[in-house]
N, C-alpha and C positions, 0 to 999 in steps of 0.2 A: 528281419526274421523274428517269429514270437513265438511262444511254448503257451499253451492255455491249458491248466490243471493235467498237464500229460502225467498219463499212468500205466504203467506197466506192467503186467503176476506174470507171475509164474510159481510153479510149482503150489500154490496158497496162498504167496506172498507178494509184498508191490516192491518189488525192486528200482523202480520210480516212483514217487508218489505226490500228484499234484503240483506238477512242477511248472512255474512259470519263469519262461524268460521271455527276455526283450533285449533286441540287439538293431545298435542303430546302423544305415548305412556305412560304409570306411569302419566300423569298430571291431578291436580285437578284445574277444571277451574270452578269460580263461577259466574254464571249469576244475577246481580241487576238491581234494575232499580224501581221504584215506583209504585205502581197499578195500574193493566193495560197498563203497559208497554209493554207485548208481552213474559212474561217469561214462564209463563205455555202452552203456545201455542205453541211456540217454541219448549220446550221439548219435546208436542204433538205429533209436525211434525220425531224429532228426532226418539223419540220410537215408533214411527207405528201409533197411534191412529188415527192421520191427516193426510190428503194426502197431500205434499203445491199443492198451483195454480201452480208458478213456482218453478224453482232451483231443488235440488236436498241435499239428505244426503249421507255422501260417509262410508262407512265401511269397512278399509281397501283398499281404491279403487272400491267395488263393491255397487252399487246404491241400498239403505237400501229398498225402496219401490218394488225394481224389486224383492226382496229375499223375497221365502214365510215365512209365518207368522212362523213355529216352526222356520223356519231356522235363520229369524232374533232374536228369541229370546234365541239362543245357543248363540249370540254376545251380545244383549243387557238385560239387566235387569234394571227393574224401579219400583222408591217408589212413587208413586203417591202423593200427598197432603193429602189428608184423605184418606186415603182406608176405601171401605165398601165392603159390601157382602160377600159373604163366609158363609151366617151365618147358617149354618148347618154342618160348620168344626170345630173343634178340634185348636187349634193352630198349634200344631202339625203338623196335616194335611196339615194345610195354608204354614208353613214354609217348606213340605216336596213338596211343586209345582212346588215349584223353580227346581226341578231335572225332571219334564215332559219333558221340550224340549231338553234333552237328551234320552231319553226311545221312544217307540214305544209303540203304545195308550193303549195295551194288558199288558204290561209288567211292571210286579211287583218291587216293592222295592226290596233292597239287602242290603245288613249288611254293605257294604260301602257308603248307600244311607244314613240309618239309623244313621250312625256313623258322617258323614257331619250336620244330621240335628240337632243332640242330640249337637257337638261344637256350632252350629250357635243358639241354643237356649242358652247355656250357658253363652255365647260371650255378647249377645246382651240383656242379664238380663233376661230373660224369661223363664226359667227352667222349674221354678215352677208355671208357667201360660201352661204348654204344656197340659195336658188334659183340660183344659176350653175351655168352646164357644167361638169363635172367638169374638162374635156381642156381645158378656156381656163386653168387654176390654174396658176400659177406653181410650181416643184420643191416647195419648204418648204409652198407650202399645201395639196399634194395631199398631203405628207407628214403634216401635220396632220392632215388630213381621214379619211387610213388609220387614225392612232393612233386618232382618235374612231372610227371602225368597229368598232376591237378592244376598246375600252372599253363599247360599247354588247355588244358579243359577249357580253361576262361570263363569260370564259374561268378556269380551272382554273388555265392557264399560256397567257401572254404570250409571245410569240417577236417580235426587232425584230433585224431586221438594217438595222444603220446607222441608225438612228431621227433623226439630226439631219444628215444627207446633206442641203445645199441650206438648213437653218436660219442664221437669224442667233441672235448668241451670246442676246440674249433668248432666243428660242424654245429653245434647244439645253435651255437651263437650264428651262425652263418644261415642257418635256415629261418631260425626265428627272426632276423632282422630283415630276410628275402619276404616272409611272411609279411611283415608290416610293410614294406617297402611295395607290396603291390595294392595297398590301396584298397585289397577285396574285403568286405567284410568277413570275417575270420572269429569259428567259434574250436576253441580247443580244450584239447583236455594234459594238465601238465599234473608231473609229481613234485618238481622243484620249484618251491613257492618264492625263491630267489630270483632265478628266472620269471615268473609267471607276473612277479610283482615290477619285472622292468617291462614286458615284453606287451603284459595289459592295461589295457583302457584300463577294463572292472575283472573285477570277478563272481564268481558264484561259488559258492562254497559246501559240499554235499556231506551227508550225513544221514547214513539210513535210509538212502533215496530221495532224501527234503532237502530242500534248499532252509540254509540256517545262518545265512549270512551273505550280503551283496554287496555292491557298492564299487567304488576307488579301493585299488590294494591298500594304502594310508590306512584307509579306515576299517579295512577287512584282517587284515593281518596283523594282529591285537596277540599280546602276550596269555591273555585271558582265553581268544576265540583257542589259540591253540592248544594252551593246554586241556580244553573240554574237548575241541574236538579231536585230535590226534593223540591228548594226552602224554604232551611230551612238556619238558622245561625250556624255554626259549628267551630271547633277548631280543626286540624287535627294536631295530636303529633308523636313521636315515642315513643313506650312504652320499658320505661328503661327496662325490665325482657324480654320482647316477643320481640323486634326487630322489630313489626308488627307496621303500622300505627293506630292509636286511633280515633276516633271519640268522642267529646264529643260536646253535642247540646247544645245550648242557644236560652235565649227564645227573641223574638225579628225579626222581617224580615230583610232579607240580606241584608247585605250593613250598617244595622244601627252603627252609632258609638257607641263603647263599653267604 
């Protein structure tokens, strides 16, 4: 998947602007950046919701907007931020949608439809949530409940914005390593650059709707990047056991002597 100068307005303004990416097959690429950065919009444009002003998203080489809606959504699957609605389904139900943009609008489940959903519940902790109201689920288990939809989907690429919105640190870890553990190419959007920096390939890092920094977490998650961009004081490590870069904050505005 690739982003070519994607652009965004609204209201005046580009809430995306000129944004390229590039994501290789199998790669989890995590999108950061501070509130109001351009992350959820982004992802918007990616998964269909947003049309951009300009640019373009590529899917596999073919232009994701030009492709009708079931047809892009046999490529892509998405966990939205909170999910709502639904609220006259089953769990069950919810996690068995994910197999509509493969079926024809008439046509019934089948025992290997069934057999996908019944893993993706168990996979993703919700077993024992399957006959419940969707809209009775607690924040974390409808978030759960959305990840098993997109895994039952068997998407191309994976799209998650904020996937652990409302998780306790179990779960955060238990989906983000479900996440990597299927191999899909997977672009997300995380607030915990601790996380972000074990769980990704790269990253891309937003600001203003621009991309202002990419790469390997190592080399993106710079004491320097943060304090300009987030403007916070930090200590960037390597953690002896994960290999991953560390983030730990201090309290104090950047720059001050420690």
């Amino acid at each position: 998947m690739r982003t070519e100068g994607l652009t965004y307005e609204a209201g005046g303004r580009a809430l995306v602007d000129g944004v390229d990416l590039e994501i290789a097959p199998g790669e989890t690429v995590g999108l950061v950046g501070p509130n109001g950065s351009g992350k959820t919009t982004l992802l918007r444009c990616v998964y269909g919701t947003l049309r951009p002003t300009r640019g373009r998203v590529l899917l596999d080489g073919d232009d994701a907007h030009a492709l009708g809606a079931k047809a892009r959504a046999r490529r892509v699957a998405t966990v939205p931020q909170d999910g709502q609605g639904a609220f006259e389904l089953t769990v069950r139900q919810v996690v068995a949608m994910g197999r509509s943009p493969h079926k024809r609008f008439w046509e019934a489940d089948t025992a290997a439809d069934a057999e996908l959903v019944d893993r993706a519940l168990d996979r993703l902790g919700v077993a024992d949530l399957a006959e419940r109201d969707f809209s009775g689920l607690s924040g974390g288990e409808r978030q759960r409940a959305l990840v098993a939809r997109a895994v039952v989907q068997r998407p191309a690429l994976l799209v998650l914005d904020e996937p652990t919105n409302h998780l306790d640190v179990r779960y955060q870890l238990e989906i983000l390593s479900l996440v990597r553990s299927l191999g899909v190419t997977t672009v997300l959007a995380l607030h915990d650059l601790n996380l972000a920096a074990y769980y990704c390939d790269r990253l891309y890092v937003l600001a203003g709707g621009r991309v202002v920094a990419s790469g390997p977490p190592a080399a993106v998650l710079t004491e320097e990047l943060l304090a300009s961009v987030y403007g916070v004081r930090a200590e960037v490590s390597v953690h002896p056991a994960t290999g991953a870069p560390t983030v730990v904050y201090l309290p104090g505005p950047p720059g001050e002597r420690r």
